[in-house]
C-alpha beads as a LAMMPS data file, in Angstrom:
LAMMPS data file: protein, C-alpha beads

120 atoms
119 bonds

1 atom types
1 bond types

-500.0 500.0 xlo xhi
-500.0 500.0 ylo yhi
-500.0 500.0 zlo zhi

Masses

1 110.0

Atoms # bond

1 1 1 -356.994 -292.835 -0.487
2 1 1 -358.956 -293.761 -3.530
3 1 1 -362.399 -294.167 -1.401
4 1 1 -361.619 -290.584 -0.045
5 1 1 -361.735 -289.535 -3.684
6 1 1 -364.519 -290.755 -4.005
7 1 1 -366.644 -289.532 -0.868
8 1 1 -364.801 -285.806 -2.183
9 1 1 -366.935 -286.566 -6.000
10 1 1 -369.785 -287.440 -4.460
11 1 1 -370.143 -284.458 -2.231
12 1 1 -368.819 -282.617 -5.343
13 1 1 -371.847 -283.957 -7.486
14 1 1 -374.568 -283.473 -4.610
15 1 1 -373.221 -279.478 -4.670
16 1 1 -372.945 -279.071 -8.395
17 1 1 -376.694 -280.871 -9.027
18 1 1 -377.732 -278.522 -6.167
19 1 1 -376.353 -275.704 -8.066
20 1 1 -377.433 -276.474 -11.235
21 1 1 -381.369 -276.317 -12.743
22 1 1 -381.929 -279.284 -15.055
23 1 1 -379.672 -281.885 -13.049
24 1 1 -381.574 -283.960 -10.653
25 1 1 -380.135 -286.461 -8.692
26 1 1 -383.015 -289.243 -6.559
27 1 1 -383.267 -290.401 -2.709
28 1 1 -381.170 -291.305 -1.407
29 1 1 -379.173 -288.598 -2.438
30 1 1 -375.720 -289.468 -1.266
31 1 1 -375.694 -292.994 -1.606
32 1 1 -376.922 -292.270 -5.527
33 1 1 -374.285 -289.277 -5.717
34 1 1 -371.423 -292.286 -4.790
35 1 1 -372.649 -294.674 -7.750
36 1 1 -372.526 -291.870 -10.350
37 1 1 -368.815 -290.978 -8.866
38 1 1 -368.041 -294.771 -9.087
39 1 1 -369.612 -294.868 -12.906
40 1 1 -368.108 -291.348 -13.934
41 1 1 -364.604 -292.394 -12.623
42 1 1 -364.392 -295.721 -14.541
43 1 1 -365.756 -294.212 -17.563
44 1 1 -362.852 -291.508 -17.062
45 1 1 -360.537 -294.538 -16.702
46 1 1 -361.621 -296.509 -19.769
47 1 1 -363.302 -294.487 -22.046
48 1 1 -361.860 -290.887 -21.800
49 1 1 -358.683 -291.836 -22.953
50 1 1 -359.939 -293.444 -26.010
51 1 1 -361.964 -290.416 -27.086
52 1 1 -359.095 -288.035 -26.788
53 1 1 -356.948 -290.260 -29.003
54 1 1 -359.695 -290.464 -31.656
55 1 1 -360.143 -286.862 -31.302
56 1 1 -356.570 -285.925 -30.614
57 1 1 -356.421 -283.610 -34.104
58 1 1 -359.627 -281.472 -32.957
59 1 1 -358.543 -281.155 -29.378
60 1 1 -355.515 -279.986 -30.509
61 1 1 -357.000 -277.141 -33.124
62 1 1 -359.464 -276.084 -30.760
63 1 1 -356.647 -276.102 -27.741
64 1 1 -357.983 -278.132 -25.583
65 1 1 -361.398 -276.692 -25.436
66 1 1 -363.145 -279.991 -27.219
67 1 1 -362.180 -281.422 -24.154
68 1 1 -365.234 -279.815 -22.171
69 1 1 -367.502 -281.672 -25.118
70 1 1 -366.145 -285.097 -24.447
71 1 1 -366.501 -284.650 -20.262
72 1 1 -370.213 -283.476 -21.495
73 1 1 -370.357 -287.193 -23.247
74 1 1 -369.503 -288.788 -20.002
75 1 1 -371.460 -286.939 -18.147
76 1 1 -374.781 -287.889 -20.758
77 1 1 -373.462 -291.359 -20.743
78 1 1 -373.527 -291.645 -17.222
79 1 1 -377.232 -290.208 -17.466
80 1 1 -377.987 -293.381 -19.565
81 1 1 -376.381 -295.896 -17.379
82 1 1 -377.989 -294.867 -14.289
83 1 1 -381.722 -293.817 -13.752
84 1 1 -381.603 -292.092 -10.672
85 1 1 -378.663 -289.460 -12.311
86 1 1 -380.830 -287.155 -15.000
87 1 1 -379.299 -284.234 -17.285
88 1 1 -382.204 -282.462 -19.290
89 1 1 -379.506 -281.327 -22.013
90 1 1 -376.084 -281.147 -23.946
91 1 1 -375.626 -277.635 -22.343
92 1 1 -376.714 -278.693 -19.194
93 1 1 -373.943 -281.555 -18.712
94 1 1 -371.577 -279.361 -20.190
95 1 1 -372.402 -276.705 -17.279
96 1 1 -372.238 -279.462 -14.603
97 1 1 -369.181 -280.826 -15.989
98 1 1 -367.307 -277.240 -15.549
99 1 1 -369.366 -276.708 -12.141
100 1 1 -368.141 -279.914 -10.880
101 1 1 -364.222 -279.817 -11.750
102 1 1 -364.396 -276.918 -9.934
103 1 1 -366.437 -277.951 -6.895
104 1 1 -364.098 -280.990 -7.042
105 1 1 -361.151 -279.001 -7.005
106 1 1 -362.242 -276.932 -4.240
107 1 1 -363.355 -279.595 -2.023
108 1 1 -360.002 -281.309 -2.655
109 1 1 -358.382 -278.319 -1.931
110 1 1 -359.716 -277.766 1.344
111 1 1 -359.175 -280.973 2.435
112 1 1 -355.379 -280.788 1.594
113 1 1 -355.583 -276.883 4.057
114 1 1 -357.155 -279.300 7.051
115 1 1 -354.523 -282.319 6.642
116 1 1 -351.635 -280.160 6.770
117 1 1 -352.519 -278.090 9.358
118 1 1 -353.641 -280.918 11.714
119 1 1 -350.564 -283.018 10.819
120 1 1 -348.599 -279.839 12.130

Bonds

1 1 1 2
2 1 2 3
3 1 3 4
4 1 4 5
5 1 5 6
6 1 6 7
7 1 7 8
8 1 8 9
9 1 9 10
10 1 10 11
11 1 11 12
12 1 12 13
13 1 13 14
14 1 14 15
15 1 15 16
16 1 16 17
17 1 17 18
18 1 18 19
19 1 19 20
20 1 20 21
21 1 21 22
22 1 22 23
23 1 23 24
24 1 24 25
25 1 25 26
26 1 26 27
27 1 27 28
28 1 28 29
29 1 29 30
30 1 30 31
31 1 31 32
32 1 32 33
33 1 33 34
34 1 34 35
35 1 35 36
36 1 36 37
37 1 37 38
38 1 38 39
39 1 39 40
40 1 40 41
41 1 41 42
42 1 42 43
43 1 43 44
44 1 44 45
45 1 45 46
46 1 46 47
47 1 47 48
48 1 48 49
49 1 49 50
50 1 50 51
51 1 51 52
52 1 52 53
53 1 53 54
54 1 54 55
55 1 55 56
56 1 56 57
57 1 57 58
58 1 58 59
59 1 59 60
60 1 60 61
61 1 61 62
62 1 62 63
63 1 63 64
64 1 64 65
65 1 65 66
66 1 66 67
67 1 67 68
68 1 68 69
69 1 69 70
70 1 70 71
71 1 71 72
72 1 72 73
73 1 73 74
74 1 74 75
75 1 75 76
76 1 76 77
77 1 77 78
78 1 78 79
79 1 79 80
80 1 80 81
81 1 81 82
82 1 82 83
83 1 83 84
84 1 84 85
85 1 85 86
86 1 86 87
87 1 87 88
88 1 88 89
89 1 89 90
90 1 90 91
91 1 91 92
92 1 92 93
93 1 93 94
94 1 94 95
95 1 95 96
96 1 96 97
97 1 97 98
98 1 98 99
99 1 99 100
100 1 100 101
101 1 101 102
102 1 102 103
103 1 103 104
104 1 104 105
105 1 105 106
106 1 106 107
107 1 107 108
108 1 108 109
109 1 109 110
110 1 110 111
111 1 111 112
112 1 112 113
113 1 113 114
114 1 114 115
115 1 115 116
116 1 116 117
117 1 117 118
118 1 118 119
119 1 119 120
């Protein structure tokens, strides 16, 4: 189930980079678009938590909305790790981060539609 999450992300980020001037993604596309779904969901694992505690009090006072700036950090940081995954800006990743929750959701959603109405 987990690898089927992670096809879903990577088709998620190939949309949302298509969408989206100022994210650029190299050849080959989908096998890149898997390593920065691998990287952004272990950096979700680890390192997301730990930022919201730290930042717990802000999150709170701006509810919630802080939140978009730390899945912008993980999105930059996964810039850095990998090469072939660029994001020209702060409001750029921002953007893509939005773009691709809801790409992600989408995708997920459909997927759910097709599963329950071939297990019927």
């Amino acid at each position: 189930m987990y690898s089927m999450q992670l096809i879903i992300s990577s088709f998620a980020i190939l949309i949302s980079t298509w969408l989206i001037p100022g994210v650029e993604i190299s050849e080959p596309k989908f096998f890149n678009a898997l390593l920065v779904a691998i990287v952004i969901a272990v950096l979700n694992t680890f390192l997301k938590p730990v930022l919201i505690m730290l930042t717990i009090k802000v999150t709170i006072l701006s509810f919630g909305i802080f939140l978009l700036i730390i899945n912008a950090f993980i999105i930059l940081l996964t810039s850095e790790f990998i090469g072939v995954f660029v994001i020209n800006s702060f409001w750029t990743a921002i953007v893509f981060s939005v773009i691709l929750s809801i790409v992600t959701f989408l995708l997920e959603t459909f997927g759910r539609i097709k599963i329950i109405k071939y297990k019927n």
